[in-house]
C-alpha positions, 0 to 999 in steps of 0.5 A: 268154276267156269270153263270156254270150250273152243275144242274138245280137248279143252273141254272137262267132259273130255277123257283121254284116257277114254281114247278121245271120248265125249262123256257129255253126251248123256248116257253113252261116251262118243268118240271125238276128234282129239285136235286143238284146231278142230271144231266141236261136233254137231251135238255136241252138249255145250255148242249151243247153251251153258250148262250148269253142274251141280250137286243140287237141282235146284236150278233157278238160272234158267240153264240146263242143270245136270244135277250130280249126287255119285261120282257114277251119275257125274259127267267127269267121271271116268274109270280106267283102272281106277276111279277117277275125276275130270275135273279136280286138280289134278285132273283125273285125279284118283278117287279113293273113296267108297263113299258116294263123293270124295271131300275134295269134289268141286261140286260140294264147293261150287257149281260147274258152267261149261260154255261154248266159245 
């Protein structure tokens, strides 16, 4: 799966649910502008390189890896009343589970490229 980010609300580590928050800025979430038209801020994690999302460390591209194991430790995760995923279709789709990661997670199938435009 790869995503071109131009905006922050069309990037996958945006969470409107958060009230326009960035969750790719590890650890903390930061507020960001929610316009199409706007352009990414100065830190933001993808303005500069690809980086990669997966669900091993393995990491033989050369970019930046974010290795994910938990939903918790995963950068489209975010919880509001429930538990929930960024990047599953639909997005902020519910997870249901207790267990560490539900069957349908992306990551188990593919790996996660983000790219600035």
């Amino acid at each position: 799966m790869i995503y071109v980010v131009s905006a922050c609300a069309a990037c996958p580590f945006y969470l409107s649910d958060h009230g326009g928050n960035c969750s790719g800025r590890f650890p903390e979430l930061k507020p960001v502008d929610v316009d199409p038209a706007s352009t990414k801020p100065d830190w933001c994690p993808v303005s500069s390189s690809t980086l990669r999302v997966t669900e091993s460390a393995a990491n033989n591209t050369g970019l930046p890896a974010i290795a994910v194991d938990e939903c918790e430790d995963c950068p489209f995760f975010f919880q509001n009343a429930k538990r929930r995923c960024n990047i599953a279709n639909p997005k902020g789709r519910p997870i249901l589970t207790d267990r560490e990661r539900p069957v349908w997670c992306v990551l188990r199938k593919e790996v996660v490229l983000i790219r600035g435009k």
